[in-house]
C-alpha positions as CSV (number, residue, x, y, z in Angstrom):
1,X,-4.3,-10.1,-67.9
2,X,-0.7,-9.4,-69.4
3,X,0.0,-10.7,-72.9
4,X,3.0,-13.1,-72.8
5,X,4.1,-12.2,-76.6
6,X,4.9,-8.8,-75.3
7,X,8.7,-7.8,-75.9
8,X,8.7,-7.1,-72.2
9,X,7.7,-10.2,-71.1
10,X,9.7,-13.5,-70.0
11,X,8.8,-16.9,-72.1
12,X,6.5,-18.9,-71.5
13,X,5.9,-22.3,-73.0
14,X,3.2,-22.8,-75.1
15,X,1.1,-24.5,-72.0
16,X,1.4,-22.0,-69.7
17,X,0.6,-19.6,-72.4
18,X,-2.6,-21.8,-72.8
19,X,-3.1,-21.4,-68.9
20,X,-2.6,-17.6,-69.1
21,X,-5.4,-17.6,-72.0
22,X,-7.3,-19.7,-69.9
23,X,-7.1,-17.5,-66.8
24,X,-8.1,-14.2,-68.7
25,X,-10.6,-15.8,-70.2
26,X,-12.4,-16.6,-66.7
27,X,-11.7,-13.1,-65.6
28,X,-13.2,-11.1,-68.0
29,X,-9.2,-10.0,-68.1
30,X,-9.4,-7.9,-65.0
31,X,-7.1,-8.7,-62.2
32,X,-8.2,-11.3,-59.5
33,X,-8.1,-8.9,-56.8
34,X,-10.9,-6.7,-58.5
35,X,-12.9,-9.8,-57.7
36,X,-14.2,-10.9,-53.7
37,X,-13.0,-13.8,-52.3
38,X,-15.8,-15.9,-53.0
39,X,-15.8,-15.3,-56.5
40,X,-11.8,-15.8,-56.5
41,X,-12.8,-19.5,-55.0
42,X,-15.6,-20.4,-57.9
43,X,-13.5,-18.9,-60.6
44,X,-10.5,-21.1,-59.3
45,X,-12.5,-24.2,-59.4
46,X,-13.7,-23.2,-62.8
47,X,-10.2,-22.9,-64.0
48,X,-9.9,-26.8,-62.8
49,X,-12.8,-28.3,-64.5
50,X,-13.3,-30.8,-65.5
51,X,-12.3,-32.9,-62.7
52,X,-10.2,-35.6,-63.7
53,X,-10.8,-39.1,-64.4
54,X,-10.1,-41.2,-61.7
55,X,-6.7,-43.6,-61.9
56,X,-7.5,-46.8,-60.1
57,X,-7.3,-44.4,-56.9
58,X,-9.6,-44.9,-54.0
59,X,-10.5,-41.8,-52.5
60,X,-12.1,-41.6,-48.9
61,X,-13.3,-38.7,-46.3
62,X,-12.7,-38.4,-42.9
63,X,-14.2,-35.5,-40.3
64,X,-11.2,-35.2,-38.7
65,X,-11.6,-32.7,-34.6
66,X,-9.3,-30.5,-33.9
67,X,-9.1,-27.8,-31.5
68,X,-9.5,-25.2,-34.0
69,X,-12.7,-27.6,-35.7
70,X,-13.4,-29.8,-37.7
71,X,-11.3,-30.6,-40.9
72,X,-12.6,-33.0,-43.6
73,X,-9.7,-34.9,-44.6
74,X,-9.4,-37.0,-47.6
75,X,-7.4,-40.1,-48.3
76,X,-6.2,-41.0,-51.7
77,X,-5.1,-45.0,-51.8
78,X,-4.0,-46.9,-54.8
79,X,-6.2,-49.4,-54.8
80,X,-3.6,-52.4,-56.2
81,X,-1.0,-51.4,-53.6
82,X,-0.6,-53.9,-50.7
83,X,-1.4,-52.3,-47.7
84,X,0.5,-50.9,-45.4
85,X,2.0,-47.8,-47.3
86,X,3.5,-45.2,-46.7
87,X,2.1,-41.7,-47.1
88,X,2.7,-38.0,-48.1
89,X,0.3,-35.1,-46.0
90,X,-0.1,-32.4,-48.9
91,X,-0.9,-29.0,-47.3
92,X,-2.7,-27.1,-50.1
93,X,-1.9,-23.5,-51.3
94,X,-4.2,-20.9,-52.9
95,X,-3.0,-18.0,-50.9
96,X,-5.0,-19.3,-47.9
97,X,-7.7,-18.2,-49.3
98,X,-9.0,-20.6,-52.0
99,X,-8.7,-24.0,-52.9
100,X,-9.4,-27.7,-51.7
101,X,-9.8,-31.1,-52.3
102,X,-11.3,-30.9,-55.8
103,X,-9.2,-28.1,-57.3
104,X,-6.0,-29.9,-56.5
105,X,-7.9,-33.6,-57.2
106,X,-5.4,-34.0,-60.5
107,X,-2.0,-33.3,-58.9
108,X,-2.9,-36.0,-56.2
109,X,-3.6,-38.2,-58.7
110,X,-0.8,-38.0,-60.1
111,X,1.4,-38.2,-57.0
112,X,-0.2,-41.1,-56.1
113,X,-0.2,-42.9,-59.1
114,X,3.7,-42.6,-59.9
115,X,4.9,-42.8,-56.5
116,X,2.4,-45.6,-55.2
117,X,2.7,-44.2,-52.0
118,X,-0.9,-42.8,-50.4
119,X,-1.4,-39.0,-50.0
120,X,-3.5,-37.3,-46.9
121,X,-5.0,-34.1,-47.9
122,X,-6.2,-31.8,-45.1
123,X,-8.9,-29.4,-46.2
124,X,-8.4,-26.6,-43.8
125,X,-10.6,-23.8,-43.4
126,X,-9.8,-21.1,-45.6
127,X,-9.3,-17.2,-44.6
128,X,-11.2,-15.4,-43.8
129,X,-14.0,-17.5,-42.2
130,X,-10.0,-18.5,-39.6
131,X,-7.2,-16.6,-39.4
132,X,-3.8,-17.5,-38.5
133,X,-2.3,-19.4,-36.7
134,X,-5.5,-21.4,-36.9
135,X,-4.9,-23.1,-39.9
136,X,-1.5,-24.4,-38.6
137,X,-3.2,-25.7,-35.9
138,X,-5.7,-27.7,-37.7
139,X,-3.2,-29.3,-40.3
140,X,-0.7,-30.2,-37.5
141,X,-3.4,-31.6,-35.4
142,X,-4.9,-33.8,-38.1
143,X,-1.5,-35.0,-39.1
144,X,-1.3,-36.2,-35.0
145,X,-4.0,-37.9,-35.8
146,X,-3.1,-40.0,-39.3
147,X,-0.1,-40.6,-37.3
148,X,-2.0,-42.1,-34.1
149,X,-4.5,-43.5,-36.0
150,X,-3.6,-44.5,-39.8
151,X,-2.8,-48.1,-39.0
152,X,-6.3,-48.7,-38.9
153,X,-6.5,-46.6,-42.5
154,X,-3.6,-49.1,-44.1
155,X,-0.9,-46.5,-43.9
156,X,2.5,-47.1,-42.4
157,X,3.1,-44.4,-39.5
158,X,6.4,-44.8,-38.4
159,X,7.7,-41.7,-41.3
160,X,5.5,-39.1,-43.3
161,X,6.5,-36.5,-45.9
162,X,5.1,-33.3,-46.0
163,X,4.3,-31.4,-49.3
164,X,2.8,-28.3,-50.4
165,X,3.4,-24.4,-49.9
166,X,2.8,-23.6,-46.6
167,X,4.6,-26.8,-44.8
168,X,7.5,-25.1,-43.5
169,X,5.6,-23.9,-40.3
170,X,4.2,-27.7,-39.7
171,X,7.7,-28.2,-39.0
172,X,8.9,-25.0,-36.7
173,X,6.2,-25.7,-34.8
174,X,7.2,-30.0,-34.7
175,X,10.4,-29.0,-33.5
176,X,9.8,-25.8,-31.4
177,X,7.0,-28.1,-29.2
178,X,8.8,-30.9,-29.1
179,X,6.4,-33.2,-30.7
180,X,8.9,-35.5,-32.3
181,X,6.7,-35.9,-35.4
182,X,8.4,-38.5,-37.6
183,X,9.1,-35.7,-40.8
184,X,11.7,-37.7,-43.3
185,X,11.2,-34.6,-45.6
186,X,9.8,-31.7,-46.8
187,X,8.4,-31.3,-50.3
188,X,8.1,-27.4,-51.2
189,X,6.4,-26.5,-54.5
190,X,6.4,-22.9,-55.2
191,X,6.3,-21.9,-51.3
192,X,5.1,-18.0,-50.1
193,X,7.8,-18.3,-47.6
194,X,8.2,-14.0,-46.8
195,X,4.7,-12.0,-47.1
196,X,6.8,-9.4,-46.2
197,X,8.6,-9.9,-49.5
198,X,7.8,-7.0,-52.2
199,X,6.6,-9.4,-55.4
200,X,9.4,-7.8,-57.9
201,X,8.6,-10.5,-61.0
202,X,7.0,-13.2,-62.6
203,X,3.3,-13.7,-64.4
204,X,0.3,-12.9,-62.5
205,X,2.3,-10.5,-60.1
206,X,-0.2,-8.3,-58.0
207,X,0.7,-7.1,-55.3
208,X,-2.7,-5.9,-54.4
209,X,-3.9,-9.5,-54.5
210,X,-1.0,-10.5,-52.1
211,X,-2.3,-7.6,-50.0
212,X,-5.9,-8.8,-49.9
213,X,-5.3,-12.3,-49.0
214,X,-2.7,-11.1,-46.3
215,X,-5.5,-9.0,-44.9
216,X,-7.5,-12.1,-45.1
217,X,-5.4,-14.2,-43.5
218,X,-3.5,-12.1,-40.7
219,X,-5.2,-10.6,-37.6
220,X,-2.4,-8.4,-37.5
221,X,0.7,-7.0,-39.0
222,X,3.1,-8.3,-36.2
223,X,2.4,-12.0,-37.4
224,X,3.2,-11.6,-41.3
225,X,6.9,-11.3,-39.8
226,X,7.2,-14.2,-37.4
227,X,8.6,-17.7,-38.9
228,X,5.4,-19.4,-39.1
229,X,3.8,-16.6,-41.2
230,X,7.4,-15.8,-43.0
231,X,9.6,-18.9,-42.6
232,X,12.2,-16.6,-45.6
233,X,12.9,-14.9,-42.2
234,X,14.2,-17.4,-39.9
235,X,17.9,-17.5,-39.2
236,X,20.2,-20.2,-40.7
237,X,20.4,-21.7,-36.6
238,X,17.1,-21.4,-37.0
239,X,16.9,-23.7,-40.4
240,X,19.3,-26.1,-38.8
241,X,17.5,-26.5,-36.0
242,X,13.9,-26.8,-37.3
243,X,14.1,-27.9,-41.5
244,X,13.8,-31.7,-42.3
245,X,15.7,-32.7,-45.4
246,X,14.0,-30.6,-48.3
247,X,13.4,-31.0,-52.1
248,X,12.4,-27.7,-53.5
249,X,10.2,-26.3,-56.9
250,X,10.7,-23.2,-58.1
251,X,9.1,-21.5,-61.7
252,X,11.1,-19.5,-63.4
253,X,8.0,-17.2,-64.0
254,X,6.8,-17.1,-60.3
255,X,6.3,-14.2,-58.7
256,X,7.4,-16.2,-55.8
257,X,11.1,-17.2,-57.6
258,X,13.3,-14.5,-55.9
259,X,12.0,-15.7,-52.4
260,X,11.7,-19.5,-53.1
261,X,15.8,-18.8,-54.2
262,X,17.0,-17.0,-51.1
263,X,15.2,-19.8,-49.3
264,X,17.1,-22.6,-50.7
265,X,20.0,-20.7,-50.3
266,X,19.1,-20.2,-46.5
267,X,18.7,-23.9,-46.3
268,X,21.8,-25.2,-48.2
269,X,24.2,-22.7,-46.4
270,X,22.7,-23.5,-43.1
271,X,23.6,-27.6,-43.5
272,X,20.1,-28.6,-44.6
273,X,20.0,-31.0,-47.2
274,X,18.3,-29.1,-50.3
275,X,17.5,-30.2,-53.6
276,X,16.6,-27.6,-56.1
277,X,14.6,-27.9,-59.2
278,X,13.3,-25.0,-61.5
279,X,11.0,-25.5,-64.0
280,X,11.4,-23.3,-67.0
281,X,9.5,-21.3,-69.0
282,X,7.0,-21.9,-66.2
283,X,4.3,-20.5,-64.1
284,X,3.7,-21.1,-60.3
285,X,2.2,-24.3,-59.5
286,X,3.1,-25.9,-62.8
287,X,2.4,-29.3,-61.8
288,X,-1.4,-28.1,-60.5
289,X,-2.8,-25.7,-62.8
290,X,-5.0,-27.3,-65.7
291,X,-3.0,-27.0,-69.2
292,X,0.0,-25.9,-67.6
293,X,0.4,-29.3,-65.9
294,X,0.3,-31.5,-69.4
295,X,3.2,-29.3,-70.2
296,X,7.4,-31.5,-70.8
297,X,8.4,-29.5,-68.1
298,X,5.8,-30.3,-65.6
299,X,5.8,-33.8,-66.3
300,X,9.4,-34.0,-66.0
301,X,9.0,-32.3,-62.5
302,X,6.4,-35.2,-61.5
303,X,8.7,-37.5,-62.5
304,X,11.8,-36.2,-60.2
305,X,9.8,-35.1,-57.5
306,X,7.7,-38.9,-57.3
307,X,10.7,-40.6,-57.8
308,X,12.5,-38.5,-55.0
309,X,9.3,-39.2,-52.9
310,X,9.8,-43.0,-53.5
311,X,13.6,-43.1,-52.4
312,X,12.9,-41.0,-49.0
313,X,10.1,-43.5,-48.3
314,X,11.7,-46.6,-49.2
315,X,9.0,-47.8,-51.6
């Protein structure tokens, strides 16, 4: 791991510097792409213990078919809210490798609690066990079936939200099929929107890590350079056509900033409506990351981003 009092080095705050600690510490200091995937997932999971304490949230799991299998889907209520409400589907990260329900357990809680709204989480099935599009697939199907079915769950259907990194293809592929999904808006934190991208800054570059989940994740070259593996790469008719309304997180210290920019950019100059907030001094997922998400900065974030949430969905 890199020191971040180096003269070289950007700043950090002093919580991501506590993450950074944290993160070499569980490595032994070696880069994560010296480890296999399956140690990648348990030392990502020990990054996020302990699990939080639970908010007045009640928290239920669904196995959810799809045509690409079963996903176990989780529903996060706030148990005083008067049901029907409305709800956000957050589509998990973790370089599509990594990650799920309990390593992202806090930042739900947190969404939920200062937005009021409910959150659907789809745990997909990581790479390599599926490969694109597969994953797509699942998290569009399950969201068909909140939508068909979440009346019966207390959750208003008629509008949904979608958050996370890897949402922008949920909504290509809405508008390309015609499925006339009821998407109000799209809620990108720190997206990997161009794997074809060379990672040029930011803590925790590596681009042999980028390479190894790539591998994992792609059958093939050809599809790291379509819009639903690269969305960076779609036209501005293209971003007309297929973006909803967008609020956008970037970190000043993501390795992930130069392409989460251009994107915005993309969005705003092709007529999308595109609110921008960077978070500085910061790391990539700020908000998610234990230490790093106590930090001002983060919980100022939470507190545009829920509040944002709120006005879209008329709580």
């Amino acid at each position: 791991m890199t020191d971040p009092q180096e003269p070289t080095m950007h700043y950090l705050d002093p919580h991501n510097i506590a993450l950074l600690h944290s993160l070499g510490a569980i490595s032994n200091s070696k880069p994560f792409s010296e480890y296999s995937i399956p140690q990648q997932r348990a030392l990502f999971r020990e990054v996020q213990t302990p699990r939080p304490t639970n908010p007045g949230i009640s928290v239920s799991e669904h196995a959810v078919p799809t045509s690409h299998g079963e996903v176990d889907t989780f529903m996060y209520m706030p148990e005083s809210a008067r049901t029907p409400v409305p709800f956000v589907y957050y589509v998990h990260g973790g370089g599509w490798i990594f990650g799920g329900a309990v390593e992202f357990e806090a930042f739900v809680f947190d969404m939920v609690s200062k937005t009021g709204t409910a959150v659907v989480f789809p745990e997909y099935t990581l790479a390599p066990e599926k490969q694109f599009p597969a994953q797509h697939g699942q998290c569009l199907e399950v969201l068909q079936y909140i939508l068909k079915n979440g009346d019966e769950h207390g959750l208003i259907t008629d509008r949904v939200v979608l958050a996370g990194q890897i949402i922008a293809a949920m909504s290509v592929l809405n508008k390309q099929r015609a499925l006339d999904l009821p998407i109000i808006h799209q809620l990108m934190l720190h997206p990997y929107v161009d794997v074809t991208a060379e990672l040029r800054s930011g803590m925790l570059r590596d681009p042999v890590w980028a390479e190894q989940q790539q591998v994992a994740y792609f059958p093939t070259l050809k599809e790291r350079s379509s819009i639903l593996g690269s969305p960076g790469l779609m036209s501005a008719e293209e971003a007309k056509e297929y973006m909803s309304p967008t609020t956008m997180i970037i970190s000043d210290q993501d390795p992930f900033k130069d392409q989460n920019e251009a994107f915005a950019k993309l969005l705003q100059t092709a007529g999308v409506s595109c609110g921008v907030i960077q978070a500085f001094g910061s790391m990539h997922d700020v908000e998610v990351f234990q230490h790093a998400r106590d930090s001002p900065t983060a919980q100022l974030v939470m507190l545009a981003v829920c509040g944002k949430l709120r006005e879209v969905m008329r709580c």
